[in-house]
C-alpha positions in Angstrom: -3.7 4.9 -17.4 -4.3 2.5 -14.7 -1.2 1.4 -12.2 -0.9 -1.7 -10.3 1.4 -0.9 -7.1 3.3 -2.8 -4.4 4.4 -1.6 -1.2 6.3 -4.3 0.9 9.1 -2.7 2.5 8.3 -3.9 6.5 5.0 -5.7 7.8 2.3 -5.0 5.9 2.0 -6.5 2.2 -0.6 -3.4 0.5 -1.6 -4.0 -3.3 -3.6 -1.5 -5.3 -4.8 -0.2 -8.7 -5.1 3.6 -9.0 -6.1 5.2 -12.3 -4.7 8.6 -13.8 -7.9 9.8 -14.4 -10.1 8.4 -11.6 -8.0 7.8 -8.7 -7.9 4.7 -6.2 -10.2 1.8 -7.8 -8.9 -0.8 -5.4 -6.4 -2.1 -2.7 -5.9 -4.6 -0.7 -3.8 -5.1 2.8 -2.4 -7.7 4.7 -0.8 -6.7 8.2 1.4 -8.8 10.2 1.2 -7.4 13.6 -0.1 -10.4 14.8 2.9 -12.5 13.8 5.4 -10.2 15.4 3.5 -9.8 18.4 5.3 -12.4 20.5 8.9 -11.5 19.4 7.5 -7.5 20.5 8.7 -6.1 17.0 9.5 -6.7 13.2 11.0 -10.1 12.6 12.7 -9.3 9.0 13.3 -12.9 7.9 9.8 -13.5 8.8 8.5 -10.6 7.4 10.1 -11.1 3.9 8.5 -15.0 3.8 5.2 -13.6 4.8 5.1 -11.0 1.6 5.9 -14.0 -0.5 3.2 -15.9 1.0 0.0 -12.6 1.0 1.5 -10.7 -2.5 -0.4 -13.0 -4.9 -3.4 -13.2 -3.7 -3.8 -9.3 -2.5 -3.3 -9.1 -6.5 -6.0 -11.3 -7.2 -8.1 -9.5 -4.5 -7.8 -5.8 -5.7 -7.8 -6.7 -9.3 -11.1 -8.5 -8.5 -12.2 -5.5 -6.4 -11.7 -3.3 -9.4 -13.4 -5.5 -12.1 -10.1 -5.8 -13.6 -7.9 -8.4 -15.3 -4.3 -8.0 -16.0 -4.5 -6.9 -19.4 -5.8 -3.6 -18.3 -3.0 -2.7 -16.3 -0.3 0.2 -18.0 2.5 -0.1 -15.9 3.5 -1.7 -12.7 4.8 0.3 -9.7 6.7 -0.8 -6.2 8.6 0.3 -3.2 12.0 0.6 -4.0 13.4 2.0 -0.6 13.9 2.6 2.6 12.8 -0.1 4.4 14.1 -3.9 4.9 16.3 -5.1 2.0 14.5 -8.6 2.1 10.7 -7.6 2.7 11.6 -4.8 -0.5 12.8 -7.2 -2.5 10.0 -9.5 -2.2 7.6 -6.9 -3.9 10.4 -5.5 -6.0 10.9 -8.5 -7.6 6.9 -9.4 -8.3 6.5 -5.9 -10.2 9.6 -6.5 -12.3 8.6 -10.2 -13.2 5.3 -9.1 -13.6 6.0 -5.8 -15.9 8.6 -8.3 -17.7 6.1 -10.9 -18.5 3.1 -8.4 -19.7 5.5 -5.7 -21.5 4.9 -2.9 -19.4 7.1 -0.3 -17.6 8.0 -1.1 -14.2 7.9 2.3 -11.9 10.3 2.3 -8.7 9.1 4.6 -5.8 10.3 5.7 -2.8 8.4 4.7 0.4 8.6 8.2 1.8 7.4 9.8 -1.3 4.6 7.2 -0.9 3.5 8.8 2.6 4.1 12.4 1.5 1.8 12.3 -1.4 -0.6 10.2 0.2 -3.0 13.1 2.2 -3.8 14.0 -2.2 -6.2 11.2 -1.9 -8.2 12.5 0.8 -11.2 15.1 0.1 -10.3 17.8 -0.1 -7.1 17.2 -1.2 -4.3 20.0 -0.5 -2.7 21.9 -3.7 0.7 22.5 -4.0 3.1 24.6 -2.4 3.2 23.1 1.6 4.9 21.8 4.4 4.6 18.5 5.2 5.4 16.1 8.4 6.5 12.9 8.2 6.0 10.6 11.4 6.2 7.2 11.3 8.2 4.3 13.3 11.7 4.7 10.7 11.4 8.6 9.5 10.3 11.8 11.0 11.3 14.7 8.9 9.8 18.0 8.1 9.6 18.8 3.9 8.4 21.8 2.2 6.9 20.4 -1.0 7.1 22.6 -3.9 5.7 19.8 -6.2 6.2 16.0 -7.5 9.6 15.2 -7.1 10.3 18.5 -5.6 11.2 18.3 -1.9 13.4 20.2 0.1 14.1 18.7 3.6 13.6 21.4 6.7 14.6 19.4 9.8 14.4 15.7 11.0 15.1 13.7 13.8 18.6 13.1 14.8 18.0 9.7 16.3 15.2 7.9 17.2 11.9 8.6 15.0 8.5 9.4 17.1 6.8 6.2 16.2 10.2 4.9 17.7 9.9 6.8 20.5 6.1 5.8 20.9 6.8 2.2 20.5 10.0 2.0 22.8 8.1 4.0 25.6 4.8 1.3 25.3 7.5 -1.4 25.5 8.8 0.0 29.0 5.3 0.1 30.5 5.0 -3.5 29.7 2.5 -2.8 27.5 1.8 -5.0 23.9 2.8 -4.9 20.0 2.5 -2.6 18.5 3.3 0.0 21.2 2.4 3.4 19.7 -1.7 2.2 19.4 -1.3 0.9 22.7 0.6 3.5 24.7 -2.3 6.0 23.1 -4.7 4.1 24.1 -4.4 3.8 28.0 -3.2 7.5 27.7 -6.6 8.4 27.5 -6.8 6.6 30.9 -4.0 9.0 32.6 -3.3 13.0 33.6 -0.9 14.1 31.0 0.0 16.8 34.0 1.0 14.1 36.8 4.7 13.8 35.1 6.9 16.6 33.9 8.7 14.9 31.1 11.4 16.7 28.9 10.6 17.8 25.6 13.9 17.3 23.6 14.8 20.2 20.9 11.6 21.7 21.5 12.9 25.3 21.4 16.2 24.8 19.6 17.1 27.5 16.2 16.3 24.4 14.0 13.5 22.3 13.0 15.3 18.9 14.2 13.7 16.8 16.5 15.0 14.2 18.6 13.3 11.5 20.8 15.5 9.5 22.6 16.3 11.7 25.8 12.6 11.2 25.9 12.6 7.6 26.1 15.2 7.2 28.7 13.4 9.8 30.7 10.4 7.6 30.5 13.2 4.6 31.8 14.1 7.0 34.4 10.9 7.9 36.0 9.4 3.9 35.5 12.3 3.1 37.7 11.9 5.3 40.1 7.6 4.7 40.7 8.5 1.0 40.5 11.3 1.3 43.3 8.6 2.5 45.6 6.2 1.2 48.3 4.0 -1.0 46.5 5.7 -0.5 43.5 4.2 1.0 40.0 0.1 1.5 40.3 -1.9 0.9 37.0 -3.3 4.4 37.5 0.4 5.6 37.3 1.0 4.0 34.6 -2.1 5.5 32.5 -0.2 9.1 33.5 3.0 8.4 32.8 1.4 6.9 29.0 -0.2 10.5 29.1 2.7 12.5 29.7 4.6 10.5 27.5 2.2 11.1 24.2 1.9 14.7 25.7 5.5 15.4 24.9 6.6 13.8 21.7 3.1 15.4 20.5 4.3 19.0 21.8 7.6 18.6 20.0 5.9 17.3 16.6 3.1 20.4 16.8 5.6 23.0 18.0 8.0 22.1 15.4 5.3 21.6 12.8 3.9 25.4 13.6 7.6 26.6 13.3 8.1 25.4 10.2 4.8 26.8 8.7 5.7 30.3 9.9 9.2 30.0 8.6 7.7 29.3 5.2 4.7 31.2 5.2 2.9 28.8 3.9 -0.6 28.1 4.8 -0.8 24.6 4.2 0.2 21.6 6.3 0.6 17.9 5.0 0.8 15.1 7.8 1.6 11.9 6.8 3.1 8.3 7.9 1.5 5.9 10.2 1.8 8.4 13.6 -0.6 11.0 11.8 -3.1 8.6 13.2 -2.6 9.9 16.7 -5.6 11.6 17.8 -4.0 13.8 19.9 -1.7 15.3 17.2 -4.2 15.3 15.1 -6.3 17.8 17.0 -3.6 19.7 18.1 -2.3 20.3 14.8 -6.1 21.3 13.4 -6.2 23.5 15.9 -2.6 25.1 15.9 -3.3 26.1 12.3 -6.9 27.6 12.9 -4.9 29.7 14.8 -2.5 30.3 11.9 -5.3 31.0 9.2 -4.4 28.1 7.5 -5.4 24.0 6.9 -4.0 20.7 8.0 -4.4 17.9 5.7 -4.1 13.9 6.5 -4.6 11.0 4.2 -7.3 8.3 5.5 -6.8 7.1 8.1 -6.7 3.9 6.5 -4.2 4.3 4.4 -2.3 6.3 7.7 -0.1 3.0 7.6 2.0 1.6 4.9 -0.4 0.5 1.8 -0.2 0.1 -1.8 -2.5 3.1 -2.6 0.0 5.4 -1.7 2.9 3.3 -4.2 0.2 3.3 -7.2 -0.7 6.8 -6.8 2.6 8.5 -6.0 3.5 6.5 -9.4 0.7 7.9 -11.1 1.7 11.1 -10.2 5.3 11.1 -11.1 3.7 10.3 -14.1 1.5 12.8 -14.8 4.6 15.1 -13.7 6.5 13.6 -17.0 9.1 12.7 -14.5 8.8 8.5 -15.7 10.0 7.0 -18.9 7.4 5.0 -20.0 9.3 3.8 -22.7 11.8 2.0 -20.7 11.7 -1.6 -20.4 14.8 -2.6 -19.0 14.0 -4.8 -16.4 17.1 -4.7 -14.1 16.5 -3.6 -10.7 18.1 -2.8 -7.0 16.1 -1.9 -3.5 17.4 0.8 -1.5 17.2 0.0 2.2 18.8 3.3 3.2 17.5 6.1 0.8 17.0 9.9 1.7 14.1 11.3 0.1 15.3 14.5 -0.2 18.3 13.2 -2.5 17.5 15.1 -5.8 20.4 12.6 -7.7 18.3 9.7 -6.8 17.3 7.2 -9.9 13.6 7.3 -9.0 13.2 10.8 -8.3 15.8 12.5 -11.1 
């Protein structure tokens, strides 16, 4: 069965074609960093005309990639939620016109479930039961995974996400769109050490997290070195990036290792755009050598929103007899606001 997925729920328009039986045959991307750049985030009314502009012909582009027309395609996938109602809509309206034109059944997916089942396209691939992290610039939750559609939510942040935290902290150091990429890279510049920088929830009972005591610590201390004789040095700046990565990485891994020997599970899942971060990748590798077990991250590129991850979490709610394929109905909604871990919900009943 081959599924033709959209994912355009914030800046990047992703289109791909994944097959039941032999995985990812295609995708294609279209980011829009460089649009948002001068407005220093996500524009949504831009956004949403942008998807309009990229979605057809990122179809045309995987479905070339793949030697494929549309007559081959089963069924037709999309992000239904979270995300920005406008930029969801644009690709939740394609797959439904699309599946309503051809015949086919149209598969809504959550964005989150996306990310989560994303790392099962890497080799090797992790088997179920595990623990999984989600980090990304919206969500940052911890999930033990018991299968598709079977998700039980551990701890997440209470405010500000750690891509959040990433991207506000690059902004106060003056440094470009977007900020997490940015802050990591002239952290590699810095001394992690020259700043003692508080690492929020670190050490609480739960596995909650929360990020933006961090940031206004960050504020705090950028004050304080620009107030003084000469002001702010670029050398400075490097460690106070450092110290900055240091700690929201510390709180991700410490959480991350408490969770996995709360479960006793051996198996750890990172996904969403932060599981790029080379620092918490090797800490987490080397936090569970430690425990005897494995880490597991998708590509990295498909560490960022992509239609991959839509296509293939579709095909493998599938394969997990959780989707009518018998349903044509063609009425739809988008879910800007949608916990994953919420059994009741339509697309993950």
């Amino acid at each position: 069965m081959i599924i033709l997925g959209y994912e355009s729920s914030c800046d990047e328009t992703g289109v791909a074609l994944v097959c039941t039986e032999r995985g990812l045959l295609a995708h294609s991307l279209h980011s829009q960093v460089a649009m948002h750049r001068d407005y220093g985030g996500v524009v949504p009314e831009l956004a949403s005309r942008d998807h309009i502009q990229r979605v057809l012909p990122l179809t045309r582009q995987a479905l070339d990639a793949a030697g494929l027309t549309l007559e081959d395609v089963d069924a037709i996938a999309y992000t239904a939620g979270p995300g920005l109602a406008g930029a969801l809509l644009v690709g939740a309206s394609v797959a439904q016109s699309m599946a309503w034109a051809l015949g086919l059944p149209a598969i809504p997916v959550h964005h989150l479930e996306g990310h989560l089942l994303s790392p099962l396209l890497a080799a090797p691939a992790p088997s179920f039961p595990f623990v999984a992290l989600l980090v990304s610039g919206g969500h940052t939750q911890l999930m033990k995974v018991e299968g598709v559609g079977r998700y039980e939510l551990l701890g997440e942040t209470l405010d500000d996400a750690a891509g959040e935290a990433f991207d506000k902290s690059a902004k106060l150091l003056g440094l470009g769109y977007p900020g997490g990429p940015e802050l990591s890279r002239l952290a590699q510049q810095g001394d992690a050490a020259a700043f003692d920088l508080p690492r929020p929830m670190l050490h609480s009972a739960d596995l909650d997290f929360s990020f933006s005591g961090l940031k206004t610590a960050v504020l705090t201390r950028l004050k304080a070195l620009e107030g003084q004789p000469g002001g702010l040095t670029e050398s400075q700046r490097a460690d106070l990036a450092a110290a900055t990565e240091a700690a929201i990485v510390d709180v991700l891994g410490g959480k991350a290792i408490k969770a996995m020997k709360r479960s006793g599970l051996k198996r750890l899942v990172v996904a969403g755009g932060v599981g790029a971060n080379r620092l918490l990748r090797q800490r987490l590798v080397d936090e569970m050598k430690k425990l005897g077990g494995e880490v597991f991250f998708p590509p990295l590129d498909l560490c960022t929103d992509n239609g991959a991850m839509i296509a293939f979490a579709a095909a493998q709610r599938v394969q997990a007899g959780l989707v009518d394929l018998t349903d044509r109905g063609h009425a739809f909604t988008v879910r800007p606001r949608w916990d994953l871990h919420e059994q009741s919900a339509p697309a993950l009943a």
